[in-house]
Structure formats: C-alpha cells, structure tokens
LUMBA-556734 format. One record per residue: residue number from 1; residue in one letter; x, y, z of N, C-alpha, C in turn. Coordinates in pm, whole numbers, plus 32768, in hexadecimal, padded with zeros to 4 digits. Layout:
REM residues N
+-----+------+--------+---------+------+---------+----------+-------+--------+---------+------+
! seq ! type ! n.east ! n.north ! n.up ! ca.east ! ca.north ! ca.up ! c.east ! c.north ! c.up !
+-----+------+--------+---------+------+---------+----------+-------+--------+---------+------+
! NUM !    a !      X !       Y !    Z !       X !        Y !     Z !      X !       Y !    Z !
...
+-----+------+--------+---------+------+---------+----------+-------+--------+---------+------+
//
This chain:
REM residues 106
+-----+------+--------+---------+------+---------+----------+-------+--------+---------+------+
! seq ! type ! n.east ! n.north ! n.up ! ca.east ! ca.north ! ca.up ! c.east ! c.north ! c.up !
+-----+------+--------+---------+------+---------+----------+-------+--------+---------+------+
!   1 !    x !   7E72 !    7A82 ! 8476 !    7E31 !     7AEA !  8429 !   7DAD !    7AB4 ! 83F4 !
!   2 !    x !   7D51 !    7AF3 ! 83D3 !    7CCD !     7AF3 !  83BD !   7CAE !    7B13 ! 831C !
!   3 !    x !   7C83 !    7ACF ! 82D4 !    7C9D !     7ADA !  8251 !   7C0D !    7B6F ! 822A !
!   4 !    x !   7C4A !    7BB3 ! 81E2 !    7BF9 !     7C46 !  81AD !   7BC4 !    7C13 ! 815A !
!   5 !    x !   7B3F !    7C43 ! 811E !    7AD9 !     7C69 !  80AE !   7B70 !    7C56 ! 8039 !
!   6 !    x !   7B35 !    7C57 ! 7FC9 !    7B71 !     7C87 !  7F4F !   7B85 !    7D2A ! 7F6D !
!   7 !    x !   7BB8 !    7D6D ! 7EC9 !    7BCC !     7DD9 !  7EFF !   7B6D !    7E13 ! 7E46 !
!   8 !    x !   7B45 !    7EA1 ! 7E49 !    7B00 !     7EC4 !  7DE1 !   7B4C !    7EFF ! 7D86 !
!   9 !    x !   7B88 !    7EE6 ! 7D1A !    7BD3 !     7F39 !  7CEF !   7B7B !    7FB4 ! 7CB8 !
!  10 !    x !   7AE7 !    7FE0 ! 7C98 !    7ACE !     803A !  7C9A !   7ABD !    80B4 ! 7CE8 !
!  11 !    x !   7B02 !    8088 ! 7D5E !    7AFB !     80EC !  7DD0 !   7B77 !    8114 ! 7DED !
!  12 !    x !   7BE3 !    80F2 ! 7D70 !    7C78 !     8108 !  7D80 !   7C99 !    8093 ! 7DEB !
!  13 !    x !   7C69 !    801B ! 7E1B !    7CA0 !     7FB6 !  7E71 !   7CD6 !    7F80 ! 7E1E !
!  14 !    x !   7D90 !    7F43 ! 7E6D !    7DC7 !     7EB7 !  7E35 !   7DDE !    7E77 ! 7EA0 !
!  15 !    x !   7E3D !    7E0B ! 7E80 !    7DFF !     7D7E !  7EAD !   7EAD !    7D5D ! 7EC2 !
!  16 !    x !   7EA3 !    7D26 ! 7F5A !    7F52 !     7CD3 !  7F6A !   7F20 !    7C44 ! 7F71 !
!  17 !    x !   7F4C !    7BCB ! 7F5A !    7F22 !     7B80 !  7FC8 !   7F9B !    7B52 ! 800C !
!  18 !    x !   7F92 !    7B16 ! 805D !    800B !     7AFE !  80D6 !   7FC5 !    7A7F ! 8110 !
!  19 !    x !   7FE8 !    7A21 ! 810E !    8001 !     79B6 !  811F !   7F52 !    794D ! 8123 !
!  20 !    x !   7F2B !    7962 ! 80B7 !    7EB6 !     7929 !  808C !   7E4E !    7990 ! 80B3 !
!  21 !    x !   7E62 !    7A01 ! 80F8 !    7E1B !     7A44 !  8109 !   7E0B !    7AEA ! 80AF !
!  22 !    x !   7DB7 !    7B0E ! 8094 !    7D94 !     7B82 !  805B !   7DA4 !    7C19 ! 80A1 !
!  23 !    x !   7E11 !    7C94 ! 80A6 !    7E1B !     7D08 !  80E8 !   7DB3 !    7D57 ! 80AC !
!  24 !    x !   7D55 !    7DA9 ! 80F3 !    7D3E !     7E1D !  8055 !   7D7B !    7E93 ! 8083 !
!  25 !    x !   7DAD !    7ECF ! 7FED !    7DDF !     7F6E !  8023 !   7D82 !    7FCB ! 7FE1 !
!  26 !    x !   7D46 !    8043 ! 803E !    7CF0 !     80A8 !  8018 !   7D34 !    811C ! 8012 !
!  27 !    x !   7D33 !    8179 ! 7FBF !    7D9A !     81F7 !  7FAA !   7D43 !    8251 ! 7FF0 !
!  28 !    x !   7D01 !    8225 ! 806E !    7C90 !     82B3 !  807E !   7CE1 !    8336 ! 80B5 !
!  29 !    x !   7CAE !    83C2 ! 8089 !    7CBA !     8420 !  80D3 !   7CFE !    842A ! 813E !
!  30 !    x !   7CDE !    83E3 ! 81CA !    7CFA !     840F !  8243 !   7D81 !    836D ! 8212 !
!  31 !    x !   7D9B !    8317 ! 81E9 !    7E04 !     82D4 !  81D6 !   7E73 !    8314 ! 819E !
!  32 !    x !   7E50 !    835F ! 8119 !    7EC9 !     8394 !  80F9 !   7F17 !    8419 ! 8133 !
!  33 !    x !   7EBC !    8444 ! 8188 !    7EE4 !     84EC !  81C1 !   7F56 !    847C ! 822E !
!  34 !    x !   7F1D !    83F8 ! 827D !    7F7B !     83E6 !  82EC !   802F !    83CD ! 8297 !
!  35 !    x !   7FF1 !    8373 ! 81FF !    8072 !     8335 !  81C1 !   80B2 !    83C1 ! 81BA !
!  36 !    x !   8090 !    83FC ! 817D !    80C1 !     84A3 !  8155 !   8110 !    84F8 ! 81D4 !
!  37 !    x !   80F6 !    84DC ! 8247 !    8124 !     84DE !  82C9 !   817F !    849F ! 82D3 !
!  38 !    x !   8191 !    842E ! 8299 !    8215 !     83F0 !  82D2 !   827E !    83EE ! 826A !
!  39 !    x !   8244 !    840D ! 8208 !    82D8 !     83DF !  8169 !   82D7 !    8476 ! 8139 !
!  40 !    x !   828B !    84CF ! 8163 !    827C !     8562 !  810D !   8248 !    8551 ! 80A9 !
!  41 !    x !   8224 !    85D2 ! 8042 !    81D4 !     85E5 !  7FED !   81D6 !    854F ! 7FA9 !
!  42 !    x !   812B !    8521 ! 7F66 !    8129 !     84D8 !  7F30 !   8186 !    84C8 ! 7EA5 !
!  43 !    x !   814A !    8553 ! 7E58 !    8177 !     855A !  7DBC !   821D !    8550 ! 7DDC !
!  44 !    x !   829B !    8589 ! 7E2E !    82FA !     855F !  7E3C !   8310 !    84D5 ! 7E5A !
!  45 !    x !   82B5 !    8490 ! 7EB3 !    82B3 !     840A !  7E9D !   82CB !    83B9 ! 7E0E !
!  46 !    x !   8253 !    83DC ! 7DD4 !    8216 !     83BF !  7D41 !   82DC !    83B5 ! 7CDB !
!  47 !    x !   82CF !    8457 ! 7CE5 !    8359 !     845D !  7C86 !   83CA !    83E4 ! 7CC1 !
!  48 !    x !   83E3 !    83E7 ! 7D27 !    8444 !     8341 !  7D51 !   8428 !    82E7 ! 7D2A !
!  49 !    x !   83B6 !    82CC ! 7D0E !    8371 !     8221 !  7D1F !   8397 !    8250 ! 7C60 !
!  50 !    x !   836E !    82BB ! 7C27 !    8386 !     82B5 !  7B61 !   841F !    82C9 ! 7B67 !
!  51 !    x !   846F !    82E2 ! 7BB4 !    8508 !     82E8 !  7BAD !   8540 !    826D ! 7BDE !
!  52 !    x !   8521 !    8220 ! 7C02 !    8536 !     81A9 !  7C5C !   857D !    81C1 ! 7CD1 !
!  53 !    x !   8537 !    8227 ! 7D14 !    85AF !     8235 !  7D97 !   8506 !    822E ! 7E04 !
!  54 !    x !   84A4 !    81E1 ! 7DF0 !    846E !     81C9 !  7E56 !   848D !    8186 ! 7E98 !
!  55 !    x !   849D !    8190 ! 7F37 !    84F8 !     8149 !  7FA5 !   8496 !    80A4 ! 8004 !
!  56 !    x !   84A3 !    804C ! 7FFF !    845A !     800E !  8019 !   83F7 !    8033 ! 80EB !
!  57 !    x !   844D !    8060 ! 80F4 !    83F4 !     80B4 !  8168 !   8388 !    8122 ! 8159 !
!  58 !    x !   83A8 !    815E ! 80D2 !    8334 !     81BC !  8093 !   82BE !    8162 ! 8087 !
!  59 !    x !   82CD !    8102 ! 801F !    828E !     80AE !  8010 !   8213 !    805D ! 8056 !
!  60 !    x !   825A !    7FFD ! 80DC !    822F !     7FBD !  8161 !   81E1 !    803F ! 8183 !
!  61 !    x !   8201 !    80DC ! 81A7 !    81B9 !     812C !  81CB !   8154 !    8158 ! 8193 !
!  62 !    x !   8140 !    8153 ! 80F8 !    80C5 !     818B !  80B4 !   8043 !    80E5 ! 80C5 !
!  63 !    x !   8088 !    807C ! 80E6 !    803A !     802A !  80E2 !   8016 !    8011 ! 8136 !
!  64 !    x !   8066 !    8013 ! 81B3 !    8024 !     7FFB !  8261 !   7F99 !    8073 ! 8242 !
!  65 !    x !   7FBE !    80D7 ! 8223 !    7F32 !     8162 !  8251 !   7EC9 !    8141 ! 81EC !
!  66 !    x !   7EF5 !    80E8 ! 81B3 !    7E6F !     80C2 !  8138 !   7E58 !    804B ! 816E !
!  67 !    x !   7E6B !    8014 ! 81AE !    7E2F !     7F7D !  81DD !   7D8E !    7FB3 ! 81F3 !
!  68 !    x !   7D39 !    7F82 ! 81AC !    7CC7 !     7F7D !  81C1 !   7C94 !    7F5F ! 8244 !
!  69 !    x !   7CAA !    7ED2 ! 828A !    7C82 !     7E70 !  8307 !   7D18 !    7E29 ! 8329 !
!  70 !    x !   7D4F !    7E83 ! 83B1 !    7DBC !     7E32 !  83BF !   7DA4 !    7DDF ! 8413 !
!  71 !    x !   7DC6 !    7D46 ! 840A !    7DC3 !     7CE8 !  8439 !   7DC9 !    7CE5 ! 84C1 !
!  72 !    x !   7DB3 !    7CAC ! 851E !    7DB7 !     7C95 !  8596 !   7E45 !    7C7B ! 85ED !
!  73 !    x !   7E9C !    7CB4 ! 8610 !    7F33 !     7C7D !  8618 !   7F88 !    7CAB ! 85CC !
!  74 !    x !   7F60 !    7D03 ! 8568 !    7FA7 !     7D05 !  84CC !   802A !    7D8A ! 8518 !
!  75 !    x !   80B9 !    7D6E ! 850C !    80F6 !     7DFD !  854F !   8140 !    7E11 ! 84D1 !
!  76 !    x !   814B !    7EBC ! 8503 !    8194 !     7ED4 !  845E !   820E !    7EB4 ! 8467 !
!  77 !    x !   827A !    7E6F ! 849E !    82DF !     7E24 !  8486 !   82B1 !    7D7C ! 8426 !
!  78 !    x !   8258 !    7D58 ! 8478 !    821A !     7CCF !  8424 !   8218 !    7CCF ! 8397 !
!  79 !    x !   81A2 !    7D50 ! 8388 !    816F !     7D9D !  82ED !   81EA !    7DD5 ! 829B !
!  80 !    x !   8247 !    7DF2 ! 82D6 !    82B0 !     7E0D !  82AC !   8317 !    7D90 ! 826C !
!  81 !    x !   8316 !    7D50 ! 82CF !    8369 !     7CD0 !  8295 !   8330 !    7C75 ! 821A !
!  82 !    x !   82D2 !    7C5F ! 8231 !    8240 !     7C26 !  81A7 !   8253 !    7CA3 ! 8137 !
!  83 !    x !   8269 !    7D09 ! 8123 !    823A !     7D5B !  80AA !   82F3 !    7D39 ! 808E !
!  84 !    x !   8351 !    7D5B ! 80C6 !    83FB !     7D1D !  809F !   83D2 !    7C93 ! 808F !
!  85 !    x !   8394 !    7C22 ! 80A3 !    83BB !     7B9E !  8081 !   835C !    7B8F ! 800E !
!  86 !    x !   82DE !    7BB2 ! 7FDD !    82B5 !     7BCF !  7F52 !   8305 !    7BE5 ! 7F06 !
!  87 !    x !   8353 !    7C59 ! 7F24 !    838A !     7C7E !  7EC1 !   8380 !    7D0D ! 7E3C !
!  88 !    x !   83FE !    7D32 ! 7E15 !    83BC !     7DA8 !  7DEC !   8344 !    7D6D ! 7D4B !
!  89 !    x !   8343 !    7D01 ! 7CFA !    8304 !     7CE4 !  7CA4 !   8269 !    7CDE ! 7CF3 !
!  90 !    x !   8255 !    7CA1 ! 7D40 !    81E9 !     7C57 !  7D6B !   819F !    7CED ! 7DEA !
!  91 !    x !   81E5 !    7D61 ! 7DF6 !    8191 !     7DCF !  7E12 !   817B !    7E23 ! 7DB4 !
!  92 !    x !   81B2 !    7E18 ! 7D49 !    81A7 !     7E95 !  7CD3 !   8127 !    7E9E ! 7C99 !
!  93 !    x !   80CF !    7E22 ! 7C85 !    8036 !     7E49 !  7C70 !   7FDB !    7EAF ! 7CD1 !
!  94 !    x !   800D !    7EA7 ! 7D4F !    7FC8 !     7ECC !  7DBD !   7FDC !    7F4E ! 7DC0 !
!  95 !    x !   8085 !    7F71 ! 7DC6 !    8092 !     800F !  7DC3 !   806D !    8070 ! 7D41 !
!  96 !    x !   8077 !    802A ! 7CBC !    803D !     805B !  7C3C !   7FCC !    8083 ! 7C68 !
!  97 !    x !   7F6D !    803C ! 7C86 !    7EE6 !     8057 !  7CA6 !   7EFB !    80CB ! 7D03 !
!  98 !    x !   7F36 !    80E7 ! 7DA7 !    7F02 !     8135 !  7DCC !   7F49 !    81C1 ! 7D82 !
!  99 !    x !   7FE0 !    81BE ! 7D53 !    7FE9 !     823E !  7D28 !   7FA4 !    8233 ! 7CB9 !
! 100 !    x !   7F70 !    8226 ! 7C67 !    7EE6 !     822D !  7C0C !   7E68 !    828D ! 7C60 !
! 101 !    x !   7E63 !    8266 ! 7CD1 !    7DDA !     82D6 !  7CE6 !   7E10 !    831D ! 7D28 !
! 102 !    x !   7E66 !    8327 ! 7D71 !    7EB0 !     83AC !  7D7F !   7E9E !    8401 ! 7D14 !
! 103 !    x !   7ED1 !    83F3 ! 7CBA !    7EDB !     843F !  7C66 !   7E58 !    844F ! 7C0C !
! 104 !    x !   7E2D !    840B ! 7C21 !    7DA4 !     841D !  7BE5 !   7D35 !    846E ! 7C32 !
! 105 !    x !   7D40 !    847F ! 7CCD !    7CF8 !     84B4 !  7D18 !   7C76 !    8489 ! 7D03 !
! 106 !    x !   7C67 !    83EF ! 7D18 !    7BC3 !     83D5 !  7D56 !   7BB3 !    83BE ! 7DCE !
+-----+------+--------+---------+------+---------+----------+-------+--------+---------+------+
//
C-alpha cells in the first residue's frame, strides 16, 4: 500500500491508519449515495450505530466508499480484515466523524 496525504478534517475527512500508514475517508456525495446502496438508508444506518446495533459490515462498507485514494492492491476483504483487527475503539473516531457530516450535510 502506498501511504495517502493526511486527511482535512474540515472537509468532513477522517483518518484510519493501518499499519504505519495513513487511510483518508471522504464522505463525498457520489461516496455516500454508493454506501447508501449497499447498507440502505443512511439515517437508518445512523439510528443503529446510536442504538448500538451497527453491524461491523455496515461499517467496513461506509468506509471502503469513503476511502479517499485506495491503495494499490487494497481488496475489500483485506480492508475488511484491518478495520476488524483495529478494532471497534480504534475506528470510533473515524466513524463519529463521518456520521457527523452526514448529518450535518456539508
């Protein structure tokens, strides 16, 4: 993998890193219509993740379609296994942030 830019948090970007390297995730438009495609409505999303019944495949999915620059090689089984071996503590900054502009609509 090819290490990414930082990420802006004023542009609603957060930040994974995975194994000395930096992910960025961008909540853009045409990212979340694909996530929204695959898990259904966002805001039903939203209410799971404040009930704690967000599923860690919801999850891996809102963040694969926000990958800013996916790595070279990067498969979403790989990306998948790295966001489960983080851990749920060590992604919770990342997803705060993006359901934050979700809901914020910037």
């Amino acid at each position: 993998m090819s290490a990414a830019s930082s990420g802006n948090p004023a542009r609603g970007e957060a930040e994974l890193r995975v194994g000395g390297e930096t992910l960025v995730l961008r909540p853009s438009f045409q990212a979340l219509v694909a996530a929204e495609q695959e898990v259904g409505p966002l805001f039903a999303m939203i209410e799971r993740a404040a009930d704690g019944r967000l599923t860690l495949s919801e999850m891996v999915a809102l963040f694969w379609h926000c990958l800013r620059d996916r790595p070279e090689g990067l498969t979403r089984a790989a990306f998948a296994d790295v966001v489960a071996t983080r851990g749920l503590a060590a992604n919770t900054p990342a997803l705060k942030l993006l359901i934050g502009q979700i809901l914020a609509g910037r």
